[in-house]
C-alpha positions in Angstrom: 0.0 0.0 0.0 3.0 2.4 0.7 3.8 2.2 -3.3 1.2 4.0 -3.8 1.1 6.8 -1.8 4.9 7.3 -2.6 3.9 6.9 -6.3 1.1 10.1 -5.7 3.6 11.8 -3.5 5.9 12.3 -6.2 3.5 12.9 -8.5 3.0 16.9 -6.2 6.1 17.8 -8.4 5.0 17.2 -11.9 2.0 19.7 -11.1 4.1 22.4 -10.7 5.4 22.1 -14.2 3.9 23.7 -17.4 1.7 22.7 -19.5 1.8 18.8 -17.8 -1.8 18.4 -17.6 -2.9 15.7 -19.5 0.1 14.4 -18.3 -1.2 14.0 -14.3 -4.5 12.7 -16.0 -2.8 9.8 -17.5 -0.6 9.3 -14.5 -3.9 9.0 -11.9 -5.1 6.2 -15.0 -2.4 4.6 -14.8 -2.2 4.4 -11.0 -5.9 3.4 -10.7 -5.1 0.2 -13.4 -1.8 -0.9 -11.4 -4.1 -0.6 -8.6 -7.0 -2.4 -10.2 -3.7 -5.5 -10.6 -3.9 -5.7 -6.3 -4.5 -9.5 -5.2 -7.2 -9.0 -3.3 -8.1 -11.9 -0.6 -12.0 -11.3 -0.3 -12.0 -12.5 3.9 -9.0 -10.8 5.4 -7.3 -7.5 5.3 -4.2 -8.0 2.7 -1.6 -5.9 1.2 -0.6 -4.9 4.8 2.0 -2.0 5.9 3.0 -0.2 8.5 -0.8 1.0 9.3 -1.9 0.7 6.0 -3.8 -2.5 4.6 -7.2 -2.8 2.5 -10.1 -5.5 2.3 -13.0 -5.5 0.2 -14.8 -2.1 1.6 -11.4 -0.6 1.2 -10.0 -1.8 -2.1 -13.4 -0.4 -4.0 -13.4 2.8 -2.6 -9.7 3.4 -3.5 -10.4 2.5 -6.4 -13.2 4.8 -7.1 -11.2 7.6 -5.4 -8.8 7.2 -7.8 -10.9 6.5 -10.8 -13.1 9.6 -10.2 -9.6 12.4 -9.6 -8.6 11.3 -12.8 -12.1 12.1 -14.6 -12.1 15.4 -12.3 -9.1 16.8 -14.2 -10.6 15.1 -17.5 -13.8 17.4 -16.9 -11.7 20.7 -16.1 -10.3 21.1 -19.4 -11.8 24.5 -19.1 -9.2 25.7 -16.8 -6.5 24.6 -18.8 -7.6 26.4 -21.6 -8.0 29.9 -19.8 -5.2 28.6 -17.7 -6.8 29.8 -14.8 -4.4 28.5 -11.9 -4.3 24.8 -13.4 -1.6 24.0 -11.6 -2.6 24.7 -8.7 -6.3 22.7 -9.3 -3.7 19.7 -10.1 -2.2 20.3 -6.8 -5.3 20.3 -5.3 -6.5 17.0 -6.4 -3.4 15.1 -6.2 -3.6 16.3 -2.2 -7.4 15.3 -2.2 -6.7 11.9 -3.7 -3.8 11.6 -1.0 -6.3 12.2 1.9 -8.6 9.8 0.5 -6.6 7.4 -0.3 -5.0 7.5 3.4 -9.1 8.0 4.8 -9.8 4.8 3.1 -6.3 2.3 3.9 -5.4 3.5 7.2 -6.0 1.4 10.3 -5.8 3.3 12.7 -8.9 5.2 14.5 -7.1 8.5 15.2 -5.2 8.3 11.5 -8.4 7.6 10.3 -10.3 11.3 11.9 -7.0 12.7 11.2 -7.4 12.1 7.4 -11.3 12.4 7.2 -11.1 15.9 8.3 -8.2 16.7 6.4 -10.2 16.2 3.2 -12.3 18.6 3.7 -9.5 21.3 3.3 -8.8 20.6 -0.4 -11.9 20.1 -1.1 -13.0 23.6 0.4 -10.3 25.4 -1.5 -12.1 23.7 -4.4 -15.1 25.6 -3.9 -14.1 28.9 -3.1 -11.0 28.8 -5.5 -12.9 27.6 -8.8 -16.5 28.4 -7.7 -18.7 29.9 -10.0 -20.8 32.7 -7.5 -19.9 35.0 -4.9 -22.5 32.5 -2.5 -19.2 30.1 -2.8 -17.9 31.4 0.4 -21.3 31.3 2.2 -21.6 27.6 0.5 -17.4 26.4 1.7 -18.9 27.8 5.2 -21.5 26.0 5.8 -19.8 22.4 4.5 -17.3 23.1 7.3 -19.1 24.0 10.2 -21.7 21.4 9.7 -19.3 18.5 9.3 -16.8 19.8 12.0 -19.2 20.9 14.2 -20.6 17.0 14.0 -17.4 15.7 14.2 -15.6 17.1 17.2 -17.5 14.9 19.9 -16.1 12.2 17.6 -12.7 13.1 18.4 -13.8 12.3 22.0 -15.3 9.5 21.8 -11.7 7.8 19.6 -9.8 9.1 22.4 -12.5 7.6 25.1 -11.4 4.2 23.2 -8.0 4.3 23.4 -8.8 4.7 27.2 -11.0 2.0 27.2 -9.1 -0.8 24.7 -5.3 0.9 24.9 -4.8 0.5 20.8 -6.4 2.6 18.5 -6.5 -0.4 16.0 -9.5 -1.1 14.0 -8.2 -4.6 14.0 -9.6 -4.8 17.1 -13.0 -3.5 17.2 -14.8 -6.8 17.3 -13.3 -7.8 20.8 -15.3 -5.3 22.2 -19.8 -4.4 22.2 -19.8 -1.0 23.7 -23.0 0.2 25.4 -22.9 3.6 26.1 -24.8 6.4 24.7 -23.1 9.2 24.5 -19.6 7.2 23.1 -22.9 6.2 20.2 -24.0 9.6 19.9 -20.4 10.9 19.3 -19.4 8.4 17.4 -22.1 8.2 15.0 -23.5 11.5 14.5 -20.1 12.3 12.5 -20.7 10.0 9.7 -24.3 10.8 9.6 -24.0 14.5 9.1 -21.3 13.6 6.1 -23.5 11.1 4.3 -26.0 13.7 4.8 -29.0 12.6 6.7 -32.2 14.3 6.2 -32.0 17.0 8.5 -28.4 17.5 8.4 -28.4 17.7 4.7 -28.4 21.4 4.3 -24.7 21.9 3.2 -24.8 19.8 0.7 -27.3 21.1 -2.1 -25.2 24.3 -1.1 -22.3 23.1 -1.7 -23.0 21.3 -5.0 -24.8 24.6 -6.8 -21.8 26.1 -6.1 -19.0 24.2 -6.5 -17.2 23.5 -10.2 -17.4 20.8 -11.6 -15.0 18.8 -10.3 -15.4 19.6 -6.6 -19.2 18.4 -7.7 -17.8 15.3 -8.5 -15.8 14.3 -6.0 -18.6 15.7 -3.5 -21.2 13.1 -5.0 -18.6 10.6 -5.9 -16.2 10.3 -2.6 -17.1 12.5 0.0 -20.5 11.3 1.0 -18.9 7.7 0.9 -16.7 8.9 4.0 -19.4 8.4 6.0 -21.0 5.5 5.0 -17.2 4.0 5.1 -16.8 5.2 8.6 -19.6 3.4 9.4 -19.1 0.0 8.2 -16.2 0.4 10.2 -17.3 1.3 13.8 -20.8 -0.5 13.9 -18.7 -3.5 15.1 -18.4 -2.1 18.3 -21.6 -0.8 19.0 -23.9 -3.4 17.9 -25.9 -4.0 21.2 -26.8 0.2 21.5 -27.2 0.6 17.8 -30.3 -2.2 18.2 -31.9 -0.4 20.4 -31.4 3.2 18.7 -31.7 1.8 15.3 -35.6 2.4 14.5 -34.9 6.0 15.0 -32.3 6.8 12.4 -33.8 4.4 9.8 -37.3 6.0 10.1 -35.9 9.5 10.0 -34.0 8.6 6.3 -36.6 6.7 5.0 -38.8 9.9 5.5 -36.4 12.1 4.8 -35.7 10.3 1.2 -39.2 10.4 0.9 -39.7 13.9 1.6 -36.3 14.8 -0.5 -37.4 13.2 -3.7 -40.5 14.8 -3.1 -38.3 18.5 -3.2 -36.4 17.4 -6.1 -39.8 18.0 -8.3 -39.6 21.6 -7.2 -36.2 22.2 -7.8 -35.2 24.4 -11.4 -31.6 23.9 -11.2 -30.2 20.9 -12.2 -26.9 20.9 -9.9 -29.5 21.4 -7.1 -32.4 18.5 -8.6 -29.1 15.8 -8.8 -27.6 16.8 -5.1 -31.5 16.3 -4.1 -31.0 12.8 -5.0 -27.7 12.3 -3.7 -29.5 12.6 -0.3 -32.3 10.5 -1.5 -29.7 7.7 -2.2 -28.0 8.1 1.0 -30.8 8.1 2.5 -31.4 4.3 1.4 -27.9 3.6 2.3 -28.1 5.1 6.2 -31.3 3.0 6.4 -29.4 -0.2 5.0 -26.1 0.1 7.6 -28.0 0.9 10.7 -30.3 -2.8 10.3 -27.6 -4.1 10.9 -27.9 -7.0 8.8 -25.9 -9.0 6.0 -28.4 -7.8 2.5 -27.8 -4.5 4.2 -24.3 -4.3 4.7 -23.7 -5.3 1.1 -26.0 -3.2 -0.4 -25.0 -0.1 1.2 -21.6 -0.8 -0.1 -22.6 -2.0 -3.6 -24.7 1.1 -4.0 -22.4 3.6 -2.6 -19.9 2.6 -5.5 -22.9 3.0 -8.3 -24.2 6.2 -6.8 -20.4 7.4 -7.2 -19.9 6.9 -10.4 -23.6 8.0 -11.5 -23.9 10.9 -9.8 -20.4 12.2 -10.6 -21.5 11.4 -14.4 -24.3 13.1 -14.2 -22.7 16.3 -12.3 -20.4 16.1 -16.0 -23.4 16.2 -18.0 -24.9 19.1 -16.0 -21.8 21.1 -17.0 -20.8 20.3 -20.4 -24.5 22.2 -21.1 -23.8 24.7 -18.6 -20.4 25.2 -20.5 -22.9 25.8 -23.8 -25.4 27.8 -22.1 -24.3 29.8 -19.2 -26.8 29.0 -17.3 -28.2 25.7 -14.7 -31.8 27.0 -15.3 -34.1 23.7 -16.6 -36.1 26.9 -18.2 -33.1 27.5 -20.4 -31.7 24.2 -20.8 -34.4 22.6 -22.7 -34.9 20.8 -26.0 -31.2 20.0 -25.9 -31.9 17.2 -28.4 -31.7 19.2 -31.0 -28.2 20.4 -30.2 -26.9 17.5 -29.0 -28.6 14.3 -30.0 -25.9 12.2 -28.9 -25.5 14.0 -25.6 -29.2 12.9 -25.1 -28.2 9.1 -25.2 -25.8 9.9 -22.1 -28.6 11.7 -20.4 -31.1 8.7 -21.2 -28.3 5.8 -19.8 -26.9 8.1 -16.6 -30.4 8.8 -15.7 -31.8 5.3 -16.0 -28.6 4.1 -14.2 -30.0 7.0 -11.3 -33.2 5.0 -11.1 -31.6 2.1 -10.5 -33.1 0.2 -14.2 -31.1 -2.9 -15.0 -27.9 -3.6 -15.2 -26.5 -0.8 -13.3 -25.1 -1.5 -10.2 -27.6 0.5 -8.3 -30.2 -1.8 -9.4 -28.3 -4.3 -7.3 -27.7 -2.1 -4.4 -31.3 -1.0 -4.3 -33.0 -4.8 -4.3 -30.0 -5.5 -1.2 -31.4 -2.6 0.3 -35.0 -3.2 -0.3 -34.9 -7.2 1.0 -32.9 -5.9 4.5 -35.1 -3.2 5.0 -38.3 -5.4 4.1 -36.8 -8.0 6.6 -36.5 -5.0 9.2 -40.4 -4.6 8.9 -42.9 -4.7 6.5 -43.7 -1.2 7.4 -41.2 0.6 5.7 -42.0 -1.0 2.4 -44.9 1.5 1.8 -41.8 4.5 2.0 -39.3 2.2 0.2 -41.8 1.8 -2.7 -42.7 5.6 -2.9 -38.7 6.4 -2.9 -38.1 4.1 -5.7 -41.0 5.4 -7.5 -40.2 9.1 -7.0 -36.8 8.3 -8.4 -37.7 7.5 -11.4 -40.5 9.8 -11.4 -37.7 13.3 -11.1 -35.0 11.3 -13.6 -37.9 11.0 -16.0 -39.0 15.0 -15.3 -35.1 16.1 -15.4 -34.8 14.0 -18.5 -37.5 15.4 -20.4 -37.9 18.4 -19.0 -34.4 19.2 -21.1 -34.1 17.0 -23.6 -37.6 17.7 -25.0 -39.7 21.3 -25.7 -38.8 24.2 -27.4 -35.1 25.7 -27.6 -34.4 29.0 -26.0 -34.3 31.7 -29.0 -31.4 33.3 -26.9 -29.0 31.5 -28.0 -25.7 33.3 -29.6 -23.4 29.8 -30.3 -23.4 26.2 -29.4 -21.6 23.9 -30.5 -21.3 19.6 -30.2 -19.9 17.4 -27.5 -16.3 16.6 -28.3 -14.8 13.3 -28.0 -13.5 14.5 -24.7 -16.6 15.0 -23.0 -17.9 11.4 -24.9 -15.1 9.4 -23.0 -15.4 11.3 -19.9 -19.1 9.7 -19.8 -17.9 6.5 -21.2 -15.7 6.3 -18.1 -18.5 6.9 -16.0 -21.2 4.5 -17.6 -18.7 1.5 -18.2 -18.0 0.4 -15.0 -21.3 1.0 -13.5 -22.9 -1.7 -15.8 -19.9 -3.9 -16.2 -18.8 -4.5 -12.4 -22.3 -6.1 -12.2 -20.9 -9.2 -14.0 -18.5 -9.5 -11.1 -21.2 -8.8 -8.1 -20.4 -12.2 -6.7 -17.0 -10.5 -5.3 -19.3 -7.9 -3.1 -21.5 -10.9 -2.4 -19.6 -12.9 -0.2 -16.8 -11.0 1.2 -18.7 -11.1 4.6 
């Protein structure tokens, strides 16, 4: 695992040279398919270093993290062209994919808070450096209060374990079945407020509408798997309070996604519409972990690596028109089929693959999801069938709503997708209906 983060280390110098752009792009690649080349044991944690290792949870979301920096720079040619600070962006997401990478491979609780906080910072400076209105600031604000505020008493409650077990190893987490309230509280409020939760979601929409395109993507694609990550990890320990709490948190996100998708039919920007159901996927996902139970484990995970790599795709599609039109209105953004005809078959497959239609990976996330939750009680199958409903219902209204209609008069120029943007959506698409061939590896790795 050290090979890797000595290969990105070394990549920091490269992005200080000029015109070496395309350059770091092919060198993230090329990382993410020596990477891809890991021998993975699907049990045990392998590829072990000092502190660092990987399993199953670990291995996929390096991979993503890695998959999606490289399509972030692919996305931003924009910046290179006006060369507006691209060394600096490249900087920026070589850092970022550093912090991830260490978030996702460390073993280590304190490492592990250490590193989940510290990617907030580049991913900040993405916001307010590249950001597209003066709310930026207001937006960068609000993503770090929220999740620090949320994540302090979590910096407690590692430290009250290293009183309690004298390691800070997540090795050992399954020795112990913790049953106290407040260590829950602290513990688990942190990765709830990062996933978002309804309620604690506010930041996000914020933060998507006015982030660039990349700090979009890596928002929908890696960020909000922090927290589901995080809490894969520390359930182990608090299984006996987390059955008693449980009911509480899974009713709250399966209303909340109900009452979310709900919003996203009111929404008339399309950055704002897809971060809407971001939170109506997470939603899903929170409701999956905290059952506690093995459909739900695995479809939490399987679906946070498909809602990665569709949202993110869909985040690219949102700009390449706002790169056309100036604008994230759906008013002004309409009858795009006439433009772009072939764009509209990328709309059609990364929406479809939103509303979880066969064979994207959601799809398989979703029926995990649906049979632990169903298992949980009947009950919350009346919510779980309006949330899948209402997803497809706002893909089919964002879909048409721009695809279709009449053209706004005002426009000066357009011009096609270029083959660029093609195989940045290609990149997206691909693996999120091909890694369902391989679903058996997610299957049984518990």
């Amino acid at each position: 695992m050290m090979k890797f983060l000595m290969m990105m280390i070394f990549m920091i110098p490269l992005c200080l040279k000029k015109n070496i752009f395309w350059m770091v792009q092919l060198m993230i690649f090329f990382m993410s398919y020596l990477f891809m080349n890991l021998t993975m044991n699907l049990m045990f944690f392998c590829n072990l270093s000092y502190y660092y290792s990987c399993d199953l949870i670990s291995y996929g979301l390096i991979l993503l993290s890695i998959w999606i920096c490289g399509l972030m720079v692919m996305s931003s040619e924009n910046l290179f062209k006006e060369k507006f600070y691209c060394n600096f962006f490249l900087f920026n997401v070589i850092f970022l994919l550093i912090m991830l990478y260490l978030t996702f491979s460390v073993m280590n609780l304190f490492m592990f808070y250490l590193f989940f906080e510290g990617s907030l910072i580049p991913t900040l400076m993405l916001i307010i450096g590249w950001g597209y209105q003066p709310e930026r600031i207001q937006a960068g604000m609000y993503l770090l209060f929220y999740t620090l505020f949320a994540s302090m008493p979590m910096f407690m409650g590692i430290f009250y374990l290293f009183d309690y077990m004298n390691s800070f190893m997540i090795y050992f987490l399954k020795f112990y079945n913790l049953n106290f309230y407040l260590l829950y509280l602290s513990m688990v409020l942190a990765f709830l407020v990062k996933m978002p939760m309804y309620f604690v979601h506010l930041w996000l929409p914020k933060a998507h509408v006015e982030a660039p395109v990349s700090g979009s993507m890596i928002l929908a694609g890696i960020m909000l798997k922090l927290g589901g990550y995080g809490l894969l990890r520390v359930m182990i320990i608090l299984q006996k309070i987390n059955l008693k709490m449980n009911y509480f948190w899974v009713s709250i996100s399966l209303l909340g996604g109900f009452y979310i998708s709900l919003k996203c039919f009111c929404q008339v920007d399309i950055k704002a519409l897809i971060a809407y159901s971001s939170v109506a996927h997470m939603s899903m996902v929170i409701g999956g972990i905290m059952v506690m139970n093995y459909w739900g484990y695995m479809g939490s995970y399987i679906l946070m690596i498909g809602h990665g790599l569709c949202s993110s795709g869909m985040f690219c599609l949102a700009n390449i028109s706002y790169e056309r039109l100036q604008s994230r209105s759906m008013y002004l953004n309409k009858g795009l089929m006439n433009f772009m005809p072939s764009m509209s078959l990328w709309w059609f497959l990364l929406l479809s693959s939103n509303m979880a239609a066969p064979p994207s990976l959601n799809l398989m996330g979703e029926i995990s999801l649906i049979n632990s939750l169903m298992s949980w009680s009947y009950f919350s199958m009346i919510l779980l069938v309006l949330i899948s409903f209402f997803s497809a219902g706002y893909s089919v209204y964002l879909y048409s709503f721009t695809q279709h209609g009449k053209y706004y008069q005002g426009l000066y120029s357009f011009y096609m997708g270029v083959s660029r943007e093609y195989l940045m959506l290609f990149l997206h698409w691909m693996p999120l209906n091909i890694m369902i061939l391989k679903v058996n590896y997610v299957m049984i790795w518990f």
